[in-house]
N, C-alpha and C positions, 0 to 999 in steps of 0.2 A: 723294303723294295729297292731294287738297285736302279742306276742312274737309265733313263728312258731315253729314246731318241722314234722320231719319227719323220716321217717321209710322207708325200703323199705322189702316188703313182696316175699314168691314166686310166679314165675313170670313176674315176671318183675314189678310188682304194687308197686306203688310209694303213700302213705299216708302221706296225709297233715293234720296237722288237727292247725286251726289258735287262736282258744280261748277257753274257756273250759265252755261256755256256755251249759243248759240241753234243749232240743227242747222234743215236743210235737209231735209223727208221730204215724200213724197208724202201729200196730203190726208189717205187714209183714214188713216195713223198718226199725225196731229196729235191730240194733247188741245184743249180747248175753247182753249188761248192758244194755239193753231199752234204751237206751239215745244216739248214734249215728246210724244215719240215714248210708245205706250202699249207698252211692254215690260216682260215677266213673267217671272224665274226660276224656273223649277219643280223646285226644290228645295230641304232643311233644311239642306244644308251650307253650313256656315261658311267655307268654303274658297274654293267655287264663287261664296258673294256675293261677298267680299274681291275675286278674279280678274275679277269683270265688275265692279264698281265702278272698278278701273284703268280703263277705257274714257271713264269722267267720263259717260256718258249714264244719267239718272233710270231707274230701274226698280222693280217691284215682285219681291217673293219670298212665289209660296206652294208652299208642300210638296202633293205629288202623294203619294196615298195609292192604292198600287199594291205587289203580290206581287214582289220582286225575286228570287226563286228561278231559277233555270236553269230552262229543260225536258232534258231526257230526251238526253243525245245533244248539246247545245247545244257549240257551240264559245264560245270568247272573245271574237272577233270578231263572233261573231252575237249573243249574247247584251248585249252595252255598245249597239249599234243597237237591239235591241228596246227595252230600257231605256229608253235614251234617246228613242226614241220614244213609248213609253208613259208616260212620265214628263211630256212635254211635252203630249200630248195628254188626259191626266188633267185637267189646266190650263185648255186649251183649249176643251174642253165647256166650261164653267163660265163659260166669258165672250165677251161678242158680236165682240170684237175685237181686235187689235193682237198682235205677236208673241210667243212663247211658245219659250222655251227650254228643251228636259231633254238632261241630261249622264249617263253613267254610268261607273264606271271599274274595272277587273278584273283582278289580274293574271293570268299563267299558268307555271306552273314544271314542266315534263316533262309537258306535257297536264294537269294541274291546276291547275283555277280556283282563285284564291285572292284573297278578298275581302277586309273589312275583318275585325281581331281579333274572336273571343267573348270574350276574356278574355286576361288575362296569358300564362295559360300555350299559349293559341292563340298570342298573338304569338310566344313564344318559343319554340315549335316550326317556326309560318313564317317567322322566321328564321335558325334551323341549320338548315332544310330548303333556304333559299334558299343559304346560306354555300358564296361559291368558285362559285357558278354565271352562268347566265345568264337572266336571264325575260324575258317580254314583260308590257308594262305594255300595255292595252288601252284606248283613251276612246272614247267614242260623243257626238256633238254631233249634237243635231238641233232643227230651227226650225221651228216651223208659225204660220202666218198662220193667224188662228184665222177672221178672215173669209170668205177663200174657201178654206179646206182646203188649202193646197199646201204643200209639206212638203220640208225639203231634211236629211239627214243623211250623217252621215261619222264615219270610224274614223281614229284616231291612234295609230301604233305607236310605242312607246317600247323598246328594248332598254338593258336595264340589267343590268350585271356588278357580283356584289359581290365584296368582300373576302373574303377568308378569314376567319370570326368562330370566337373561341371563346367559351363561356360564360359569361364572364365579364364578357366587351365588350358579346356581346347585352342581359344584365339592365343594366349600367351604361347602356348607351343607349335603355333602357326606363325606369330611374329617372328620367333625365332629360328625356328626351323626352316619354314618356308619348306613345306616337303608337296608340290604340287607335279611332281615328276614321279612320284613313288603310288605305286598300287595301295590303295585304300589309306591313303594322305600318311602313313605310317615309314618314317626313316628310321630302322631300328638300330641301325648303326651307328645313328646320332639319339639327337634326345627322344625320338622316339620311345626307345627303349624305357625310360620312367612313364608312360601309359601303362606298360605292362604287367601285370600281375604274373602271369606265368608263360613259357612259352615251351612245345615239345614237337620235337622233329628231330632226324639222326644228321643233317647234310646243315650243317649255320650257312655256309655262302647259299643255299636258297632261298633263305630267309632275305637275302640281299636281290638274290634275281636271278643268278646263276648255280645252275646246284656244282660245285666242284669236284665233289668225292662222283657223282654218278657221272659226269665228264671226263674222270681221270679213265675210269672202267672200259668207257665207250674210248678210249684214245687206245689206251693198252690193248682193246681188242684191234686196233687196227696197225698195231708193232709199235706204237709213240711210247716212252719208256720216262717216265721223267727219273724215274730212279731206279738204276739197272736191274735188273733182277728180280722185282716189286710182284711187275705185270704177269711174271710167271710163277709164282707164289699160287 
């Protein structure tokens, strides 16, 4: 990753910008130098910036203040697409242009959503609940062009098999890890990753929170090009 710098605008907008590469966009998403694209992460995680700053394209980040509760009945799969959709378009009001990204991420273990920890002893119940199983990890990526409304999103399945945990491994990988920011106490990026028995899905950065390969698709549909030629392949 190349050397970052940021800014922070009014607002509350937080500007990342990771390399100082020149892209190639259609008019409406040039900034006033033609050369940075005006894109917005809509959200507070730390994870989610990390994962689109690999991309090297300048963006801003403001957190979407929005009810993240389930409704009524809500599956997995529906609920990370609402999110994610309302998350991006919280955003998108707010401002006359340029792309706007919201992410959400869920897991699910025998029909039960399972989000981020409340607390220690939440983590360490969803994971001896998870231990020796199999869940689905859920991500919702969705883009809206905040100029003319149009809207593209998508779901990312991840299945993941853990280990067999006892007690003991769990608090030790709780001490260490401290993962009470990650959906179902699970940082696979860190030591997470030793719970695991097996894991299968086509997109690894959703496994983190942001699917990349299905945000790269959704960027190129809208002229963003991170490598010339790619997008029209």
């Amino acid at each position: 990753m190349g050397a970052k710098a940021a800014r922070k605008d009014e607002g509350g907008v937080h500007w990342t910008q990771s390399s100082r590469r020149n892209f190639k966009f259609p008019g409406r998403f040039m900034s006033k130098t033609n050369q940075i694209p005006k894109l917005t992460l809509a959200s507070s995680s730390p994870y989610r910036k990390e994962l689109l700053a690999r991309l090297g394209l300048p963006f801003a980040v403001q957190a979407p203040d929005i009810d993240e509760s389930p409704n009524p009945g809500e599956t997995g799969r529906a609920l990370v697409i609402r999110l994610a959709l309302e998350k991006a378009m919280a955003v998108a009001t707010q401002l006359p242009e340029g792309l706007i990204i919201g992410s959400d991420q869920v897991a699910v273990n025998a029909g039960q959503i399972i989000g981020k920890p409340r607390d220690r002893d939440d983590a360490i119940a969803q994971l001896t609940q998870a231990s020796g199983r199999e869940i689905c990890l859920y991500t919702g990526v969705a883009l809206i062009n905040a100029a003319c409304g149009r809207t593209q999103s998508d779901v990312v399945i991840y299945r993941v098999r853990y280990r067999t945990l006892n007690p003991r491994q769990i608090v030790h990988y709780l001490d260490l890890e401290q993962p009470y920011g990650c959906c179902g106490s699970l940082r696979s990026e860190g030591l997470g990753i030793a719970l695991l028995d097996s894991i299968r899905g086509d997109d690894p950065s959703a496994l983190i929170g942001l699917p990349l390969i299905r945000l790269i698709g959704m960027l190129e549909a809208e002229g963003v090009e991170l490598i010339p030629g790619l997008g029209s392949v």
